[in-house]
C-alpha positions as CSV (number, residue, x, y, z in Angstrom):
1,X,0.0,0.0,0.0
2,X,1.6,3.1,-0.8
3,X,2.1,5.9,1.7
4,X,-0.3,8.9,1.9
5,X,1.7,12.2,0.6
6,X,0.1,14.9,3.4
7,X,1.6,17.8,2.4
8,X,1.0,16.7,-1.7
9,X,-1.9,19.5,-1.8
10,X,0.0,22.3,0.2
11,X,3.0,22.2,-1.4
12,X,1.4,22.6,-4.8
13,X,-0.7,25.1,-3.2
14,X,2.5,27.3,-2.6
15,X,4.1,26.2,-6.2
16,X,0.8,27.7,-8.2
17,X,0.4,30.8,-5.7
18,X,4.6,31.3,-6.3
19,X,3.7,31.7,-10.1
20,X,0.8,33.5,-9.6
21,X,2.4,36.4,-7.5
22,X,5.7,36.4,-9.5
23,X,7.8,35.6,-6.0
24,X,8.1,37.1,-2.5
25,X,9.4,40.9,-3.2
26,X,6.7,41.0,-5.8
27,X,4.3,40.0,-3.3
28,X,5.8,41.9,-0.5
29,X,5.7,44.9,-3.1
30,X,2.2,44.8,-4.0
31,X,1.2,44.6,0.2
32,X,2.9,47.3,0.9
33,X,1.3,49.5,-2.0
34,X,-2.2,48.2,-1.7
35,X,-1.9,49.2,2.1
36,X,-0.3,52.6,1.1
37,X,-3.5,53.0,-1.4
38,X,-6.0,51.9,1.5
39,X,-4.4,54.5,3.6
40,X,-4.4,57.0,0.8
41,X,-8.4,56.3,0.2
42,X,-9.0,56.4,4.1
43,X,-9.1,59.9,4.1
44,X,-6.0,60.5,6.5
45,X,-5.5,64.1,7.3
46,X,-2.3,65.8,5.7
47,X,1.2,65.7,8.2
48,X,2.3,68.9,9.4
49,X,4.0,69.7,5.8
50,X,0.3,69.2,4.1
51,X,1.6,66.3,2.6
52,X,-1.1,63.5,1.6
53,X,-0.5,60.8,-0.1
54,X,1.4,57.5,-1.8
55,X,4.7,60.4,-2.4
56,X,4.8,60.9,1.1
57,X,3.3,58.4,3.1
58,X,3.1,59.1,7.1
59,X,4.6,57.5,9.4
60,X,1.1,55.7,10.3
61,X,0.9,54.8,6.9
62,X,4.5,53.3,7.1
63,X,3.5,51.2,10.0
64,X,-0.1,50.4,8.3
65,X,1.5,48.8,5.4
66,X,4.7,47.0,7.3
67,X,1.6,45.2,9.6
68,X,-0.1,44.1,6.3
69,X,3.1,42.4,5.5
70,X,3.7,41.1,8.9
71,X,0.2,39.7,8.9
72,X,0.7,37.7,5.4
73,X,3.7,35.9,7.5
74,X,2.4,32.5,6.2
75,X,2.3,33.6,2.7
76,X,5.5,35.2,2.6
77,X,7.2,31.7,4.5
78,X,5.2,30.1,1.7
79,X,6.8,32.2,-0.9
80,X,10.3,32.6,0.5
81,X,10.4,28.3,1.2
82,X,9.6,28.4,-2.7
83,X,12.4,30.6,-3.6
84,X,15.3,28.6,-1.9
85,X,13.2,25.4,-3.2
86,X,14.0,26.2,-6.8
87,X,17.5,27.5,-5.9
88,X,18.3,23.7,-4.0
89,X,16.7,22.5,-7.2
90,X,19.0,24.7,-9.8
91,X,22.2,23.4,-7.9
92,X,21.0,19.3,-8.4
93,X,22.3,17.4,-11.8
94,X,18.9,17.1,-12.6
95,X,17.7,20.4,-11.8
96,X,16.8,21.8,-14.4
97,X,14.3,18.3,-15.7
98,X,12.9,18.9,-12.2
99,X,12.1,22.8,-12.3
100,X,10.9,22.1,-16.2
101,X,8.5,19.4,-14.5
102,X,7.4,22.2,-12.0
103,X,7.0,24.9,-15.3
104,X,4.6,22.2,-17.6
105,X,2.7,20.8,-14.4
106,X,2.2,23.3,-11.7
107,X,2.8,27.2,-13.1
108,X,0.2,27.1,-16.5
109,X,-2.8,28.8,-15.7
110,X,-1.9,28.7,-11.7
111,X,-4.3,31.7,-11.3
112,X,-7.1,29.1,-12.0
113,X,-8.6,26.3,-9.7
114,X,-7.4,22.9,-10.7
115,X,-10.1,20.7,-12.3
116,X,-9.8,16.8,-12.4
117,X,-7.8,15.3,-14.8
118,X,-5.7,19.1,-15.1
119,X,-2.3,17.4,-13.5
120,X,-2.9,14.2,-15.5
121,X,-2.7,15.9,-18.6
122,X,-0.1,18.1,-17.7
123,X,2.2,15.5,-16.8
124,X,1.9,13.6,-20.3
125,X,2.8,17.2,-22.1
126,X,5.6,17.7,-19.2
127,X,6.9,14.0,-20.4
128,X,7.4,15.2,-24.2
129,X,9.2,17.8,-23.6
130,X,11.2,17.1,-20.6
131,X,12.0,13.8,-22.1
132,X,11.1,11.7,-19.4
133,X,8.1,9.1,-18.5
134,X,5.4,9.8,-16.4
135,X,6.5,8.1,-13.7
136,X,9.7,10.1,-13.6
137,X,7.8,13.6,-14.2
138,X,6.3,12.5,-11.0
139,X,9.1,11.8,-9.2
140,X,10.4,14.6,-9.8
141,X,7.2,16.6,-8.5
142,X,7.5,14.4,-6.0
143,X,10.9,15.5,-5.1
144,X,10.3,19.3,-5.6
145,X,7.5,19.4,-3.0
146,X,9.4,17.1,-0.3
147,X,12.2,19.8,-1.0
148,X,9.5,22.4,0.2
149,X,8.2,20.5,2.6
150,X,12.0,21.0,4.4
151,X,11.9,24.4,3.6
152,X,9.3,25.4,5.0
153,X,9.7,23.2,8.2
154,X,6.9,21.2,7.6
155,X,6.6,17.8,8.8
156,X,7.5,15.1,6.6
């Protein structure tokens, strides 16, 4: 009987959310100037210069959109575990056949829920143009997420 992969969904979870936010200092970026736009919207009264505004953010802003970012700490472990996940994976021989697996099977359309039958289908393009069979497209999914899994301290 084969052993039941818990952390299969999660760590393709962070894969497809990695894609879809281009990395951490993208993500990190776009906080911070979302929370610098709420702020700006808010209504905040001008500082003492009679400055308002994304130019000149106040110090309240400042702290605002450094607490958005502290507060997306899981993402940004998420994110950052990604990150030195593909860099363990750039230094293997077979690096670059595992990130290609990662590019044809996890980042297409990663803004999009996964139907039935998507990974499936993925892995036979993914074993084209890698060359590789299925089962080693797997395994080397496989591998990629127990890389993550390490990470990001989960438990294996």
């Amino acid at each position: 009987m084969r052993k039941k992969d818990h952390i299969k969904d999660y760590a393709t979870a962070a894969f497809r959310f990695y894609k879809t936010v281009g990395g951490v200092k993208a993500y990190k970026d776009k906080l911070w100037s979302d929370a610098l736009a709420v702020s700006q919207k808010s209504g905040i009264l001008p500082n003492a210069f009679g400055d308002v505004g994304i130019s000149k953010p106040t110090e309240a802003d400042i702290m605002r959109a450094q607490r958005a970012v502290d507060d997306a700490y899981a993402a940004v472990s998420d994110l950052e575990a990604v990150e030195r996940t593909l860099d363990i994976i750039a230094r293997l021989g077979n690096g670059l056949y595992i990130k290609k697996a990662l590019e044809y099977v996890y980042f297409p359309d990663a803004d999009k829920p996964l139907e039935r039958g998507d990974i499936q289908a993925r892995v036979h393009r993914a074993e084209i143009h890698i060359p590789a069979s299925e089962r080693t497209v797997y395994y080397y999914l496989s591998q990629a997420r127990r890389f993550f899994a390490v990470e990001r301290g989960l438990r294996i």
